[in-house]
N, C-alpha and C positions, 0 to 999 in steps of 0.2 A: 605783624604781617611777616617778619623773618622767622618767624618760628613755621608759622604755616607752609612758608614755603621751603624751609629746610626739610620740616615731614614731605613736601612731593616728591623733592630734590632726590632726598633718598632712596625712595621709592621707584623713581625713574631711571637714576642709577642703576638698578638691578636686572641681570639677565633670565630674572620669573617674572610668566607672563602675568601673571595675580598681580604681583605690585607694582609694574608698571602700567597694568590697568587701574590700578589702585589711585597710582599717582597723576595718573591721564586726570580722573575723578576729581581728586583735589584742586588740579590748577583750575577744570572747570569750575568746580564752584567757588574758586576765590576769583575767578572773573564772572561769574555771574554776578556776583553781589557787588560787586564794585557796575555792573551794567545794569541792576535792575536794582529800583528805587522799590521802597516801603513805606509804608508811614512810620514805623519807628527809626528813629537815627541814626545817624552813621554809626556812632559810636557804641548804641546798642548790637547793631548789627552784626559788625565786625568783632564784640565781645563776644554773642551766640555763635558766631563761625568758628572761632579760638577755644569755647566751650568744645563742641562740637570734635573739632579734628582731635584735641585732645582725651578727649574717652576714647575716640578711635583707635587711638595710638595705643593709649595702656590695654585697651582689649584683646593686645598681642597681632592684631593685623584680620581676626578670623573675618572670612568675609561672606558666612551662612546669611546674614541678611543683605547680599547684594548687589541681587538684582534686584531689591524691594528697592534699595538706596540709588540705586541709578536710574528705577522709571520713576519717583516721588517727585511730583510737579514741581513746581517755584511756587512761595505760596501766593493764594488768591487774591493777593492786594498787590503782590508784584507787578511792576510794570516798567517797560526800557524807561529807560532816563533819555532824556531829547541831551543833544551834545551841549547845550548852555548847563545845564544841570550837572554832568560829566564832570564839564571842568572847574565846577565848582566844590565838586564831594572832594574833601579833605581825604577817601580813603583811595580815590584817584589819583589824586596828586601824591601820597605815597607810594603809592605803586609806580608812575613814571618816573619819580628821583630813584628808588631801590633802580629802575631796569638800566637808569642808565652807567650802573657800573656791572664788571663781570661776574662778581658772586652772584647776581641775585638775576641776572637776565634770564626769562622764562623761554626768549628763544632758543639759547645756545642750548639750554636743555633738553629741548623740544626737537632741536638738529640733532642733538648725540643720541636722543632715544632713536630717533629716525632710522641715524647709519646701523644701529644694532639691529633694529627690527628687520632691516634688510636686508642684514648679513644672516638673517636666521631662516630665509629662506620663506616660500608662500604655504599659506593654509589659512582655513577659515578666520580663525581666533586671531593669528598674525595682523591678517588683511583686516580684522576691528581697528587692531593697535593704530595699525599704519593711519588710516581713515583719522582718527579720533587726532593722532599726532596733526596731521596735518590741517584738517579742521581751528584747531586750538592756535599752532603755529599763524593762519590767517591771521585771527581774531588778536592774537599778540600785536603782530605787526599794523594794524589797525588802530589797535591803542597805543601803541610806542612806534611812530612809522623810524626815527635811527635804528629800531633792531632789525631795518630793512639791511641795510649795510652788512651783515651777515652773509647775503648770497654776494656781497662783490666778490668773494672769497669763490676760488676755483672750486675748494672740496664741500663747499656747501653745496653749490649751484651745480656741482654735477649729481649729489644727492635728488636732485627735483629729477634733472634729467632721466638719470636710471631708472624713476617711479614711471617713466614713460613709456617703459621698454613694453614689447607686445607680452611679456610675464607674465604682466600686473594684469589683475582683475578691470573693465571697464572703471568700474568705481573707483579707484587706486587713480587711473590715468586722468579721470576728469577732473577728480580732486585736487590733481597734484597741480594740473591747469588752471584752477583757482587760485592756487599756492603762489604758483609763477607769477601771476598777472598783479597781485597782491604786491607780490618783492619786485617787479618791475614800474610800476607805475611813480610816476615823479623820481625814479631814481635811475638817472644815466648807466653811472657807471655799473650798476648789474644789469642792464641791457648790455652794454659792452662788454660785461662779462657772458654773459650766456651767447652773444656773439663767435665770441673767440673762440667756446668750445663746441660750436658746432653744432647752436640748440636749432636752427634754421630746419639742420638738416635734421636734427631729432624729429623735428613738430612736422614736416613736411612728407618725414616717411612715414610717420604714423598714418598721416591721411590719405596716402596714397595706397598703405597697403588694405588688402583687401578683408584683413580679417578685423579692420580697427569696426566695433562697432558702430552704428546709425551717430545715437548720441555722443560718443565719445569726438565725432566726426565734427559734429555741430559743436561741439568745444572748443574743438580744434579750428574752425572757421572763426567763432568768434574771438582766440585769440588771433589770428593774423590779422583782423579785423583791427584788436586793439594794437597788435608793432606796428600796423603802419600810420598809427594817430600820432601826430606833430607829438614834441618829446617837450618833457619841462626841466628846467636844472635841478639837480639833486637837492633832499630837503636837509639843512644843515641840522643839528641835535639841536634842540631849546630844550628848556626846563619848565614845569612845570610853573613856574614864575610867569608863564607866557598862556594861559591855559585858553585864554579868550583866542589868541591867536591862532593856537594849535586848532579849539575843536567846533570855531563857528563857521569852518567853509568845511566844503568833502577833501575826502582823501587826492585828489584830485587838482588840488587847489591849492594843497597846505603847502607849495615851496613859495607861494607869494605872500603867504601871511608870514613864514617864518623869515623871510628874508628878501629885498628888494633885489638885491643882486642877481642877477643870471649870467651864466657861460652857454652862450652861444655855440652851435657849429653849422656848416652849411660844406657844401660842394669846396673844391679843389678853384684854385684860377682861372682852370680851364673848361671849369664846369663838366666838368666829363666824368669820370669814374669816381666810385663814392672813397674820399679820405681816409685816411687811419685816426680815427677817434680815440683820444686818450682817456684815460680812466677819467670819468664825471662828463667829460664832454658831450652835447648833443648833437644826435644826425638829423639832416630832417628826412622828410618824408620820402624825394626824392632817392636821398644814400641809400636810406631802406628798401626802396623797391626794387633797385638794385640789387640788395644783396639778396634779397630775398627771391628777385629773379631766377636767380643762380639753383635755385634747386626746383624753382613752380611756373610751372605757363600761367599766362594769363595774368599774370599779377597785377597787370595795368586795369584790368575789369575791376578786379576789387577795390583798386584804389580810387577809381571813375565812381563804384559803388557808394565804397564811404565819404566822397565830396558830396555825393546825390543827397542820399537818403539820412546821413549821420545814425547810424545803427545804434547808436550810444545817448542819441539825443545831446551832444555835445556832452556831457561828466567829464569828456577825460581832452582837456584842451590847455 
């Protein structure tokens, strides 16, 4: 698996669009195949994908068949793995021990491709890259929720930010509102990071302004929807060793299977105006509406809203 991923590595590495597309390709199919089961083996499996990227490699990079090799279905016996099955494939569990050190973590590479893509400015081909980076980046943090911990970081979490600016394409901006809510969820302190820089007021001008798209708008509502849902304490790193733990509740869930402990937070003495929350700490619902007052009318409707109806059907509690 370090060989495969040093071929994307490199690839991703690079300021041509080809092999960072090249290398988008790879990390996906070495998470498909750890996500989708076959009736051959793990071990078969993972030998034909090491086949595979290998011919690739000595074929010098050419990539005339490649749009054949990006629409080639999964084959027809493929099918997701249910999360007990996950935490059981041994090629699973190598991939969460490699991400939990910094050679091999698929996010940090997936953040550095990110900042280039968007130092290069928009156009069609670009706006794939970006799309596909950010996509992938989810699906990372999903199966290794510690590579959330990456946006507690100012220069990551302002990366999302800027995908937000009215530049970006529709698709770019709802995307990137995936992304967010992904790196936010069970994890305080990059809530309190995207706090401090002022994502409130990123998210709130977008939907205020009038050129934000229909849908991009409705994104935009379901996340405020989801910052003002009660907060859970951040999910400490396990290991693979813990696998029942990690993948038999949702994402949503995982800070109580990994860990009994919580840090609490709530209002001042005086109940009045919302705290200074320290890195990891939670706000509740209250602090939030507060802050979030600060830039939006009406915010007590939504929150009247989400006690009503639970838009979420309770997931994220």
């Amino acid at each position: 698996m370090e060989s495969l991923l040093s071929l994307a590595f490199d690839n991703l590495s690079s300021y041509d669009g080809a092999k960072i597309r090249k290398g988008l390709r790879q990390v996906e199919g070495l998470l498909a195949n750890i996500c989708l089961s076959q009736q051959e083996t793990s071990r078969d499996r993972r030998a034909s994908v090491a086949v595979g990227a290998a011919a690739k490699d000595r074929s010098g990079g050419q990539d005339q068949d490649q749009n054949q090799e990006d629409e080639s279905p999964p084959p027809d016996k493929a099918k997701d793995k249910t999360l007990r099955e996950l935490g059981d494939d041994p090629a699973f569990c190598e991939f969460f021990k490699l991400q939990e050190g910094f050679e091999w973590n698929v996010a940090v590479r997936l953040v550095t491709t990110l900042d280039r893509l968007l130092a290069k400015g928009g156009d069609g081909a670009n706006d794939l890259l970006i799309l596909k980076a950010l996509d992938l980046t989810q699906g990372v943090m999903l199966l290794h929720p510690p590579s959330k911990a990456l946006f507690s970081r100012e220069l990551y979490m302002n990366l999302l930010l800027d995908l937000l600016e009215p530049d970006f394409c529709p698709a770019i901006q709802s995307s990137t509102l995936l992304t967010l809510v992904t790196a936010l969820i069970d994890t305080p302190s990059n809530t309190r990071t995207f706090e401090n820089l002022d994502g409130l007021l990123a998210v709130t001008s977008l939907f205020r302004s009038r050129g934000t798209s229909r849908d991009v708008k409705m994104k935009l509502m379901e996340f405020l929807y989801f910052y003002l849902m009660p907060e859970t304490p951040s999910i400490p790193i396990a290991s693979c060793a813990q696998p029942g733990g990690l993948l038999q509740r949702s994402p949503s869930k995982l800070a109580k299977a990994f860990s009994s402990s919580s840090r609490a937070g709530g209002r001042d003495e005086n109940g009045g105006r919302p705290r200074s929350a320290g890195e990891g700490a939670t706000r509740s619902q209250q602090e939030k509406q507060a802050l979030l007052g600060r830039h939006l009318n009406s915010v007590e409707e939504l929150v009247m809203d989400l006690q009503q109806n639970a838009p979420f059907n309770g997931a994220v509690s």
